[in-house]
KOLZADO-809676 format. One record per residue (C-alpha): residue in three letters; x, y, z. Coordinates in steps of 0.05 Angstrom, whole numbers. Layout:
N
resn X Y Z
Ala X Y Z
...
This chain:
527
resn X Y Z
Unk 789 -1108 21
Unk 802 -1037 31
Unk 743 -1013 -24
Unk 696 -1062 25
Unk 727 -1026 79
Unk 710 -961 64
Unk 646 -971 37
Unk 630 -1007 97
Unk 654 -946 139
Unk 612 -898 94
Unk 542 -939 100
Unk 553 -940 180
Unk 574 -866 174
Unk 502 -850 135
Unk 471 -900 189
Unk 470 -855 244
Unk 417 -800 241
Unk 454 -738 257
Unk 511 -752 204
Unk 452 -767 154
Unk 410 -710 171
Unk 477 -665 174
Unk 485 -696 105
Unk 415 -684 70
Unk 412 -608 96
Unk 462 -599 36
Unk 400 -615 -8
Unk 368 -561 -40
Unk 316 -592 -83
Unk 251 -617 -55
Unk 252 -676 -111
Unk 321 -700 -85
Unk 291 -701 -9
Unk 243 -739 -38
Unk 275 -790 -72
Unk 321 -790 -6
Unk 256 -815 33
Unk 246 -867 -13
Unk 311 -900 7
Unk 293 -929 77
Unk 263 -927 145
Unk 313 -881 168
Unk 326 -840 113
Unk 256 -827 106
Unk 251 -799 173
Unk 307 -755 167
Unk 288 -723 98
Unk 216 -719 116
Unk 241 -680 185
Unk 273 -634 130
Unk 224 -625 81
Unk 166 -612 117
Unk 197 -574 172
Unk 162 -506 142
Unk 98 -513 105
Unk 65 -461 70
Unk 66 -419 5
Unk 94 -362 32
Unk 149 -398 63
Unk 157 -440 -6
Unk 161 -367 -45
Unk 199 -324 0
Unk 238 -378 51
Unk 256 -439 33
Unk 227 -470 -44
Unk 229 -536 -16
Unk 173 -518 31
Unk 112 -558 15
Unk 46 -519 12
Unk -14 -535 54
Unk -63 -556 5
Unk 1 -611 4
Unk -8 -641 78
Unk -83 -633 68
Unk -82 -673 6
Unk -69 -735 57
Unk -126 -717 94
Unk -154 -785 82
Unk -101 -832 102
Unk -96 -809 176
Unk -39 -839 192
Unk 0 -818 144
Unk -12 -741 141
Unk -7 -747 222
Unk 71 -772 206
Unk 83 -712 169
Unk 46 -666 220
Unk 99 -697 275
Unk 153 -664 224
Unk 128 -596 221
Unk 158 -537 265
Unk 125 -473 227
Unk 56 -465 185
Unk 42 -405 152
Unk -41 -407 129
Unk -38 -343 61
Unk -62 -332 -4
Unk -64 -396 -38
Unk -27 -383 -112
Unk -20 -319 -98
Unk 37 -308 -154
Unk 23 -360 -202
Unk 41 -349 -271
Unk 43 -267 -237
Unk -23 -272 -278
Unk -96 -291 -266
Unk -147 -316 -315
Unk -207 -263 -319
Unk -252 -318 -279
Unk -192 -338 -222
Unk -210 -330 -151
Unk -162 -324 -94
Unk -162 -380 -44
Unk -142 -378 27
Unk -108 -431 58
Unk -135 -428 122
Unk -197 -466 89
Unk -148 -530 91
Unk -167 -517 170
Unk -220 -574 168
Unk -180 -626 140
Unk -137 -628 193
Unk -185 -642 257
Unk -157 -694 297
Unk -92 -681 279
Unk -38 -661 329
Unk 26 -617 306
Unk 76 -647 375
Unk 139 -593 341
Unk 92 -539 323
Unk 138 -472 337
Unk 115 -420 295
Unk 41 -406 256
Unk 21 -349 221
Unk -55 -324 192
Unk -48 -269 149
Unk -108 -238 131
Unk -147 -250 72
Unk -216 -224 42
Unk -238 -298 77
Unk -194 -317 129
Unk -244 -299 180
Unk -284 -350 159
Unk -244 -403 172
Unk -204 -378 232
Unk -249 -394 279
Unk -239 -417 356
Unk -268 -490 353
Unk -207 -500 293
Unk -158 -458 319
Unk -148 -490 385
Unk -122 -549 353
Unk -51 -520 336
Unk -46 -493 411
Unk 14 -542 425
Unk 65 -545 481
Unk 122 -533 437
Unk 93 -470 406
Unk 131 -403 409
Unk 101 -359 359
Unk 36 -345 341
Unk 15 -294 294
Unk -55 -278 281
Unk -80 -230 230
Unk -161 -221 193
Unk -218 -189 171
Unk -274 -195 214
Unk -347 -207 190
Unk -407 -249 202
Unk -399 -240 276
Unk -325 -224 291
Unk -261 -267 285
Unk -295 -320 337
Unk -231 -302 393
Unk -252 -312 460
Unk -242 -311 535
Unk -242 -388 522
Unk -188 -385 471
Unk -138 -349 511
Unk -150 -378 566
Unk -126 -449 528
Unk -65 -411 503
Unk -42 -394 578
Unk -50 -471 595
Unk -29 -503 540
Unk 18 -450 503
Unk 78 -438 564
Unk 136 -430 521
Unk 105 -378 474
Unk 154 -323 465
Unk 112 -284 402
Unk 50 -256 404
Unk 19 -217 352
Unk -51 -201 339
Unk -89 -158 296
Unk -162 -144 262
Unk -165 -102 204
Unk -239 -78 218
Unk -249 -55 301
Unk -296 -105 336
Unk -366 -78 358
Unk -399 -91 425
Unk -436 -142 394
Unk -387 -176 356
Unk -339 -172 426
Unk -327 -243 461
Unk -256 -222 489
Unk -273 -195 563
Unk -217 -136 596
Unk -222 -182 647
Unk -210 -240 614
Unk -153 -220 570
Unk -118 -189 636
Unk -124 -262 668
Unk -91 -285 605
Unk -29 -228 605
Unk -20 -250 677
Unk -1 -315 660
Unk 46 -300 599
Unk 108 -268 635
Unk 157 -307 587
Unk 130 -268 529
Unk 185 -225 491
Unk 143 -188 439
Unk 78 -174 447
Unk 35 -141 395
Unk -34 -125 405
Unk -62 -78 343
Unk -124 -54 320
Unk -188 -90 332
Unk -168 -100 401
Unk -164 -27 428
Unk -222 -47 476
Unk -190 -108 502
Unk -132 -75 544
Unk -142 -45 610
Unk -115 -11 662
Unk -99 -84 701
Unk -80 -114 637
Unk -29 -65 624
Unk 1 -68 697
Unk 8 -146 688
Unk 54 -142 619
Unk 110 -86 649
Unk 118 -137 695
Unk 150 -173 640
Unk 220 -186 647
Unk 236 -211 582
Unk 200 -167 546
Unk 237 -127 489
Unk 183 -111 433
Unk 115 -84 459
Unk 67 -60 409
Unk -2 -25 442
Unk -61 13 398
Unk -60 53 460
Unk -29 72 527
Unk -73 125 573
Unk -16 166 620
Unk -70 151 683
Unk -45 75 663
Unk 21 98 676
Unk 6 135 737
Unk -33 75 765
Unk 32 31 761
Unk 46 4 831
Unk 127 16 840
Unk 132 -44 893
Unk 122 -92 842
Unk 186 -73 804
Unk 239 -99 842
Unk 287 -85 783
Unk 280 -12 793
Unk 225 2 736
Unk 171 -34 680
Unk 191 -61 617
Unk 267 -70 637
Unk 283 -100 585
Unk 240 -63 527
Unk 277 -44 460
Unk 220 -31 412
Unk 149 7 438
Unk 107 19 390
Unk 36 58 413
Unk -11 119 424
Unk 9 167 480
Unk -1 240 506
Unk 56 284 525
Unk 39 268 591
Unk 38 194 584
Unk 103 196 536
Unk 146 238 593
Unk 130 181 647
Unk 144 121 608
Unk 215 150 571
Unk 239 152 639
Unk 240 76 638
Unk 258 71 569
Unk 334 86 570
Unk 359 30 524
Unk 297 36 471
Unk 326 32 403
Unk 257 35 364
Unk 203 77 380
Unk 138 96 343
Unk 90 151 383
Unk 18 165 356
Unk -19 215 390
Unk -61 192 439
Unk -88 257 481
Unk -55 326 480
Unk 1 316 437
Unk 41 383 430
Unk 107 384 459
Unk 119 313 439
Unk 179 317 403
Unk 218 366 453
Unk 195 308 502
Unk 233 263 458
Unk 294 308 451
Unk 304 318 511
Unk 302 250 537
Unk 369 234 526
Unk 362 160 484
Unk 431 150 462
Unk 414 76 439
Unk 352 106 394
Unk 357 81 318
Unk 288 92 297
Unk 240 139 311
Unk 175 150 276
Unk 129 203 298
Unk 57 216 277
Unk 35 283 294
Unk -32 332 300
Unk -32 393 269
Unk -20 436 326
Unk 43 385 344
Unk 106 432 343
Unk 167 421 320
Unk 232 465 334
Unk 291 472 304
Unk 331 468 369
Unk 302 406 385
Unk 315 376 320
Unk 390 393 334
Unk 395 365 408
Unk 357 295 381
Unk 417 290 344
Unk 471 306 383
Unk 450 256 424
Unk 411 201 388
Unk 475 191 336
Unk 455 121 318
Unk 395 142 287
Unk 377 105 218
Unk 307 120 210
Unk 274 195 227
Unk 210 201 205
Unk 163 263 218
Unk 98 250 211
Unk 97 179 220
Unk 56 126 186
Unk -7 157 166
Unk 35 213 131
Unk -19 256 114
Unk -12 324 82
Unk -72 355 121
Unk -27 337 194
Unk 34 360 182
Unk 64 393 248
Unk 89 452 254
Unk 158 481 247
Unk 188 536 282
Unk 259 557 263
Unk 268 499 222
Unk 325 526 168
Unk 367 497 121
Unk 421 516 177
Unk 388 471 226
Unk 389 417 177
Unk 458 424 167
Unk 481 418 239
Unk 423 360 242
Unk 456 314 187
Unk 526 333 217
Unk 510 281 271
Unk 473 230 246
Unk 521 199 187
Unk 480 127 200
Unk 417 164 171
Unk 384 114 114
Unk 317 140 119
Unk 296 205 129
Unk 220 236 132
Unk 210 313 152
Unk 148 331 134
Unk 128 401 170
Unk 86 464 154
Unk 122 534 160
Unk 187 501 150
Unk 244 546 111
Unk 284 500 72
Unk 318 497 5
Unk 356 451 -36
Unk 410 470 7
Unk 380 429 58
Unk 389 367 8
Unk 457 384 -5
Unk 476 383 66
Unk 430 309 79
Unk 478 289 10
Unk 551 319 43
Unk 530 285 107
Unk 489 222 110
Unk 517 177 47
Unk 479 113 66
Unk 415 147 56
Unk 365 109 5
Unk 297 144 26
Unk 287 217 33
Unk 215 254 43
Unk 223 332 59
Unk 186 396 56
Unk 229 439 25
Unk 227 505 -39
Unk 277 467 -88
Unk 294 494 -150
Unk 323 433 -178
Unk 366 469 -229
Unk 402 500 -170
Unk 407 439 -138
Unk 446 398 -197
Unk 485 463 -212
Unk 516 461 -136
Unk 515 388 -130
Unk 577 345 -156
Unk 575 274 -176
Unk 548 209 -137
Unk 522 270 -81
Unk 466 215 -60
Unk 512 142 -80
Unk 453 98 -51
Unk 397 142 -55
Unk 328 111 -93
Unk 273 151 -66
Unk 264 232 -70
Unk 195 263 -50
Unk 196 341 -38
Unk 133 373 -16
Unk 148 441 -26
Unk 98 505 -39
Unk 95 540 -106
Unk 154 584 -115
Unk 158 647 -181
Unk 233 638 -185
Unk 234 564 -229
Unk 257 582 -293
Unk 286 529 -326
Unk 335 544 -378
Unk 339 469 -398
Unk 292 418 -370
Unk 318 358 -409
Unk 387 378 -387
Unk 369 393 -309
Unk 339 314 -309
Unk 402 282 -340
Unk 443 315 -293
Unk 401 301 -229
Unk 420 228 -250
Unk 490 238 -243
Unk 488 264 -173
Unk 434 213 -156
Unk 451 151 -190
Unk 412 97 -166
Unk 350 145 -160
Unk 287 101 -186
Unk 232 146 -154
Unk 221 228 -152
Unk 163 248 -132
Unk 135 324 -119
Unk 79 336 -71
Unk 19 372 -69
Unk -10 380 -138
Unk -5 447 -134
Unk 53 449 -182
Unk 73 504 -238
Unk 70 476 -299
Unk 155 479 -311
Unk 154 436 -243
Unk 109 378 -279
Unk 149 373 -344
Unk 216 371 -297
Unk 181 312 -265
Unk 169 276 -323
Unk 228 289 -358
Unk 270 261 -290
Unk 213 200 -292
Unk 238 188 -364
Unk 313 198 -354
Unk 296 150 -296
Unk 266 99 -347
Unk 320 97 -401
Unk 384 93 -360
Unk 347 28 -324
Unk 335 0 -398
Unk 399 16 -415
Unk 438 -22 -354
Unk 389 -80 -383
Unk 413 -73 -434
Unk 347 -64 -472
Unk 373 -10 -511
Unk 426 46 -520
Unk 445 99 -487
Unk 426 167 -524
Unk 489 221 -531
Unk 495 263 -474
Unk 447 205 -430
Unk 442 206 -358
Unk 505 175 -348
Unk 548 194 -408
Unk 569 266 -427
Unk 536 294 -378
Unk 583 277 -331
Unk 630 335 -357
Unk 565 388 -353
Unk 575 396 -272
C-alpha cells in the first residue's frame, strides 16, 4: 500500500507542469528531452518548451548544445502544423554561418551556407514568444534578409533585435516601411542594434532622416540602442533630440554625434535635469566641442569610446578633467595632432580609480595616428599605475613619448590583474628581466612594445634573456615588437621569447620535457 502510495504521489507530482518542467531543466542532453517528449501530451509540451527555447548554431556551439539548429525547424517546413508548434516554443533565433566549425575542417569544394536562407521556409509562420533574434553578417546574408521576410519575426513579445550584413544588389532592403512596423508591432523592444558593413549610397538608401526620427520617437522604452556604420546618413539632428529623451536608456552607440546636435537640444524637455539620465555606455564620434557639452550629462558613464569627429585636440584633457569617478573603460581613437599630457594622464587617474580598460589610440590602432605625448615619462607612468590597481588592459600608444622598461616595471609593481599591455616604450629587455623578480606580470598574456631603434641592445645572452622573461611573465603567450624597424639582436630576442613561449606550453601538455635550465626550471635561481 505504501509503494502504491508513493508512486501514486510521484506520478501526480510529475503531473503538474511546473514540477515537470522544474524537473526536465536538469536535463542536459537534447536526446533525453527528446525521448522525454515522446512520453505524453504533457510531457511533450514541457520538453519541447525546453528544447527549442533557443535555436540556432551559434547558440548550439557557444550557449546551450541542446539548441536545435535552424535548418532543424525548417526541415518541418512541410507539415505546417507541426513546425508552427515548435515555432510557439521558441524565445531566441540566431540566423549564422551554417557548419561553420564542422570537423574545424572544410573539404577543398565546401561552401559556407547562411542560415538566413531557411528565411523562406518559414512564411506563414508566427513565432507568439519570439524575444531575441540575431543576423550576423555573412558574405550572403543580404540576400536573404530582406524586408518582405523580415517582417514576419516582428512579434509583440520581441525585446531584442540584432541586425548585422553586407549590402549588395541594391542595399539591405531596410525601409521607412520596416521601422515603421517595428514601432507598431515591436513595443516591448528593449535592444536595438544595427549595422552594415559596406555604407549605403544615395541610391541604394530607402531609410528616410525623417522617417527613422518618426521611428526613434516612438521607441522611448529602448535601453541600448546601437546604430553603426551604414547608417551614418540616417540620424539627424531631430532624430537625435527624440532618443536623449530616453529614460531608460543606458547603452547608446552613434557613428556620429555633431556638437551643433548638442547645442540644438531643447532643455524644457528634460524634466529630470539633463539627456540620457540614465546612460552608462556611449560609444561615438565627437569634437572637443561636442565631447565637453555632453560629459556634463554623463556623470555616472562607466564605458566610453570617443572617435574624432571634428577638431579633436584637447580631447583627452577634456576627459581628465571631467571628473568620471564611475569610468571603467575608456577607449580613445585619436588624430595625429591629438595631444596627450602627462599631467592629464595623472589626474585621469586620480580620479577615474576604477578604471579596467585604458586604451590610447582606440580601435583602429594605427601606427600612422598615434597622438602626441608631451611630458609623458616613465615617472608619470609610475604615479599613473599607482592609482589604478583594477587595470586589466592597458593601450598607450603615443609619439614623442620617453619611456623605458621602467615604465613596465612600475605597470608590473602596480596593476597585478593586468592580462593585455600595448605601450610605446625604448626597452632593453635584458634590463628589464635583470630588475624584474619573479611572477612581476602573474596574469599577464599579451606584451606589444612599439618602441624606436635604440644603439645600446647588446645582448650578452639572448637564449638566456627569453627564459628569464618567462619567469617574470608566466602566463605570457604573445610578445610582439612594433614597427619593423627592428635591429637585428631585437628580432632574434623575439623569436627566441616566441620559442621559449612554445616549449613551456608543450611542456605543461605535457607533449614533451622540459630542457635544463627551461623557462620555468633553473632559471628561477638566475634573477
Amino acid at each position: 500500500m505504501a509503494t502504491s502510495d508513493a508512486y501514486t504521489a510521484a506520478h501526480r507530482t510529475l503531473g503538474l507542469p511546473e514540477l515537470l518542467a522544474y524537473t526536465l531543466g536538469f536535463q542536459s542532453k537534447a536526446s533525453s528531452l527528446a525521448s522525454c517528449m515522446r512520453v505524453d501530451s504533457l510531457w511533450a509540451q514541457e520538453a519541447a518548451k525546453i528544447l527549442w527555447r533557443k535555436c540556432g548554431y551559434q547558440i548550439q556551439l557557444i550557449e546551450d548544445r541542446r539548441a536545435p539548429r535552424i535548418r532543424d525547424l525548417a526541415a518541418l517546413s512541410h507539415r505546417p502544423d507541426r513546425i508552427q508548434w515548435y515555432a510557439d516554443c521558441i524565445h531566441s533565433l540566431d540566423f549564422n554561418i551554417e557548419d561553420f566549425y564542422r570537423d574545424h575542417v572544410h573539404p577543398p569544394d565546401y561552401e559556407l551556407r547562411d542560415e538566413a536562407r531557411h528565411h523562406s521556409d518559414f512564411t506563414g509562420i508566427t513565432f507568439p514568444h519570439l524575444e531575441s533574434i540575431n543576423f550576423s553578417s555573412s558574405n550572403r546574408c543580404c540576400l536573404y534578409n530582406r524586408t518582405s521576410v523580415l517582417m514576419q519575426y516582428l512579434q509583440p513579445s520581441l525585446k531584442s533585435f540584432r541586425g548585422f550584413g553586407y549590402t549588395c544588389n541594391g542595399g539591405a532592403d531596410l525601409s521607412d516601411q520596416f521601422f515603421s512596423s517595428m514601432k507598431n508591432r515591436c513595443q516591448s523592444l528593449e535592444t536595438l542594434e544595427l549595422m552594415l558593413e559596406v555604407k549605403l549610397s544615395s541610391e541604394d538608401k530607402t531609410v528616410s532622416k525623417k522617417g527613422f526620427a518618426r521611428f526613434l520617437d516612438g521607441m522611448r522604452q529602448l535601453s541600448t540602442l546601437s546604430i553603426r556604420q551604414g547608417f551614418d546618413d540616417v540620424m539627424s539632428s531631430e532624430g537625435f533630440g527624440y532618443l536623449v529623451q530616453y529614460q531608460y536608456l543606458t547603452h547608446l552607440d552613434l557613428p556620429n554625434i555633431p556638437e551643433q546636435w548638442i547645442r540644438d537640444l531643447d532643455p524644457s524637455v528634460f524634466p529630470w535635469g539633463g539627456p540620457l539620465p540614465k546612460i552608462t555606455t556611449l560609444s561615438a564620434g565627437l569634437s572637443d566641442g561636442g565631447l565637453e557639452l555632453l560629459l556634463t550629462h554623463l556623470r555616472h558613464i562607466t564605458t566610453l569610446e570617443i572617435r574624432p569627429c571634428g577638431p579633436f585636440i584637447n580631447a583627452f584633457g577634456i576627459l581628465a578633467s571631467a571628473q568620471l569617478i564611475d569610468l571603467e573603460s575608456l577607449s580613445l581613437d585619436v588624430f595625429p595632432d591629438t595631444i596627450v599630457r602627462g599631467a592629464d594622464l595623472i589626474l585621469l587617474a586620480r580620479t577615474a580609480k576604477r578604471l579596467e580598460h585604458l586604451s590610447i589610440p582606440g580601435a583602429r590602432d594605427e601606427s600612422d595616428k598615434l597622438p602626441s605625448a608631451i611630458s609623458v615619462t616613465d615617472a608619470v607612468i609610475n604615479e599613473l599605475t599607482s592609482h589604478l590597481s583594477n587595470l586589466k588592459e592597458l593601450c598607450l600608444k603615443m609619439g614623442g613619448a620617453s619611456l623605458t622598461e621602467a615604465s613596465l616595471i612600475s605597470l608590473g609593481e602596480h596593476c597585478k590583474h593586468l592580462e593585455s599591455c600595448s605601450i610605446s616604450a625604448d626597452v632593453f629587455f635584458e634590463e628589464l628581466v635583470r630588475k624584474s623578480r619573479p611572477n612581476l606580470f602573474p596574469v599577464l598574456e599579451e606584451l606589444f612594445i612599439t618602441q624606436p631603434v635604440s644603439d645600446r641592445r647588446e645582448y650578452k645572452d639572448i637564449l638566456q634573456t627569453a627564459q628569464l622573461l618567462l619567469v617574470a611573465f608566466p602566463k605570457l603567450e604573445d610578445l610582439g615588437q612594433e614597427p619593423g624597424e627592428l635591429s637585428d639582436l631585437d628580432d632574434e630576442f623575439a623569436s627566441a621569447a616566441s620559442d621559449a613561449i612554445f616549449k613551456r606550453n608543450r611542456y605543461f601538455r605535457g607533449l614533451e620535457d622540459m630542457p635544463e635550465g627551461g623557462p620555468m626550471g633553473t632559471t628561477m635561481d638566475l634573477l
